[in-house]
N, C-alpha and C positions, 0 to 999 in steps of 0.2 A: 602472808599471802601464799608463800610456797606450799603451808601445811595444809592449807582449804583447798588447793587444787590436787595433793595429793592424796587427802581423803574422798577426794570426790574421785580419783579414779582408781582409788582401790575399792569404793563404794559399787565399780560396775564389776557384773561379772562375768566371766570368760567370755569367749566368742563362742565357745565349744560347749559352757554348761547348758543350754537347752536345745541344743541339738539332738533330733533324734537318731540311735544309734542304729550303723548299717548294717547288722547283722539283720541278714534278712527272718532268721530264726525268733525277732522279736515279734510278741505280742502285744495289743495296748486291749485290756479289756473290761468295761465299768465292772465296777466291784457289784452292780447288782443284777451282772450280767453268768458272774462266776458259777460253777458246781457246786453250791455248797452244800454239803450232807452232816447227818446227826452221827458221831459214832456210840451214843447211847441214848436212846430215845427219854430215860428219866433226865436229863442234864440238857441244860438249855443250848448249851454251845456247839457253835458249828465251825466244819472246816473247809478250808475250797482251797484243792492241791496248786502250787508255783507251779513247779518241776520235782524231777524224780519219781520213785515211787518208794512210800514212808513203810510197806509191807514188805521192800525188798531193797535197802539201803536209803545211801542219804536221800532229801527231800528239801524241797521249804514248803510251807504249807499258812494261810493265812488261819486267823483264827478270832472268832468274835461272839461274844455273849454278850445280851442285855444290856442295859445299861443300870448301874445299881448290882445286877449279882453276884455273888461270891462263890467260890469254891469253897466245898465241902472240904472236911481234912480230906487228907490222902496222904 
């Protein structure tokens, strides 16, 4: 009986994992709401900036093609 009650409350989680974070700095933005631009218009994939800027240090950047395509060598 001990172990079923202690699975069940490691089963829940935090108070804190869906809380949203107070930095007021946060964004929440549908993903098909993003900038997303072609950086070579033969190449199907696109990117839509996090933060930073990827031209001028670090970045994160999302990043999505097709479904099925493959990159080319490189």
């Amino acid at each position: 009986m001990i172990g079923i009650i202690a699975l069940a409350l490691a089963a829940q989680p935090a108070p804190s994992a869906h809380a949203a974070p107070s930095d007021a700095h946060n964004r929440y933005i549908p993903v098909d709401k993003l900038p997303w631009y072609r950086e070579a218009p033969n190449i199907p994939a696109e990117l839509a900036p996090l933060w930073g800027d990827r031209s001028n240090g670090e970045a994160g950047t999302y990043f999505r093609v097709p479904a099925g395509w493959e990159a080319p060598l490189h």
